[in-house]
N, C-alpha and C positions, 0 to 999 in steps of 0.2 A: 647526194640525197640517198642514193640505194645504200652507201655505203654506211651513213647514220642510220637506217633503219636495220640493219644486219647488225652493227655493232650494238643497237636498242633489243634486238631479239638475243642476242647471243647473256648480255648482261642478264636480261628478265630469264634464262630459263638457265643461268647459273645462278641463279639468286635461291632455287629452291632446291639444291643438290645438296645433300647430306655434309655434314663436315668433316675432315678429317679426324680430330678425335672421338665422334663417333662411331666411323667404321672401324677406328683401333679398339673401341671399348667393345664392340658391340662381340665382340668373337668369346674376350673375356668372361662377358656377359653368360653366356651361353654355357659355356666349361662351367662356372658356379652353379648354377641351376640345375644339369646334370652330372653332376661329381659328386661321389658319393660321401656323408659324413665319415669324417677322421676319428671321432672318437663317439662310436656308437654304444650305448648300456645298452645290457642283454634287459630284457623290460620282464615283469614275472607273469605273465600269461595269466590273468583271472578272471572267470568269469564275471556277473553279475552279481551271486551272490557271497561269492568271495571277495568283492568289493567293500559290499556293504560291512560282510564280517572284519575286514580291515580299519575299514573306516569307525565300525563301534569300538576296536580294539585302542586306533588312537584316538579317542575322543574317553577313551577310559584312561589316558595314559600309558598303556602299556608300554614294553618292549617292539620295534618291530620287527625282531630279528624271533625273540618265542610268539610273537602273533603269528607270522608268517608260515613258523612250523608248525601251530595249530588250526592252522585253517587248511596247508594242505594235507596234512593227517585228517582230518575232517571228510577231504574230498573222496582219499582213497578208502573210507571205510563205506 
């Protein structure tokens, strides 16, 4: 009798132990979330209203490559 209740305790509190591809994944896990992106674009730093002057430049269709040089010509004056 003690010994079917031992082997009833033993079963019930392996029943709720993590699996083993989870402790392999979980480390994984962890390295992607903190690793840094491999291919990061340098982003062009604008304000708010450098936004907006963007945003009217392609909506007129322009260039973005002479929008871009006239908005921070813009800045620096």
């Amino acid at each position: 009798m003690k010994l079917a209740i031992v082997a009833l305790l033993v079963s019930g509190a392996t029943a709720f132990t993590p699996s083993i591809p989870y402790l392999a994944t979980r480390s994984a896990v962890a390295t992607q979330v903190f690793a840094e992106p491999e291919n990061e674009e340098g982003g062009l730093d604008l304000d708010l209203e450098e936004m907006f002057d963007m945003f009217d430049a392609a909506d007129k269709g322009q260039d973005f490559d002479k929008a871009i040089k006239e908005v921070k010509k813009e800045k620096e004056e």
